[in-house]
N, C-alpha and C positions, 0 to 999 in steps of 0.2 A: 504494500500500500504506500509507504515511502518512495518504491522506487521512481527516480524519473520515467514521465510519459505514461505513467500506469493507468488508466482509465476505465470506468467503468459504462463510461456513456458510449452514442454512436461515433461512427466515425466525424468529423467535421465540428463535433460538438465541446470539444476539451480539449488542453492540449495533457492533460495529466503533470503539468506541472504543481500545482498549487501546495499538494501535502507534503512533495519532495521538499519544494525553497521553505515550507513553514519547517520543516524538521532539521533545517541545515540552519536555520537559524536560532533555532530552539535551542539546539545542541551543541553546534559549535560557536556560535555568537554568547550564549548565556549560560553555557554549560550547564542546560536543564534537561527536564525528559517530557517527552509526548508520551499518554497512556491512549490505547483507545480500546473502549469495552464495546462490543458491536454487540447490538439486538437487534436478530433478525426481525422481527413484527413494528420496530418503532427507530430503527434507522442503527446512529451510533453514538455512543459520549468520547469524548475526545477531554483528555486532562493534561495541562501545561502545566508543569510545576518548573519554575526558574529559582534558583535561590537568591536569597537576600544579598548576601554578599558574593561579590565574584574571587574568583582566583587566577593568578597572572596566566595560567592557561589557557584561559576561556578568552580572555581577546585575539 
């Protein structure tokens, strides 16, 4: 689901970027994590925890 171009729409409709650049920035801009709990009857939840404080890595 991260990966670049992965899409679940038609063709023409997506380009499957959007989860990729949110997760590149989640994780290496803020050294946070994306959760996502999928349910199949009511879509998905998606959880961003970024910490409070950064560490000289994460920039």
């Amino acid at each position: 689901m991260f990966e670049p171009f992965f899409t679940t729409k038609p063709v023409g409709k997506g380009t499957g970027m959007g989860m990729s650049i949110s997760h590149q920035i989640v994780t290496r801009k803020h050294a946070g994590k994306i959760i996502c709990n999928p349910d199949v009857e009511q879509g998905a939840e998606f959880i961003i925890q970024i910490p409070l404080q950064q560490t000289a890595s994460a920039n």
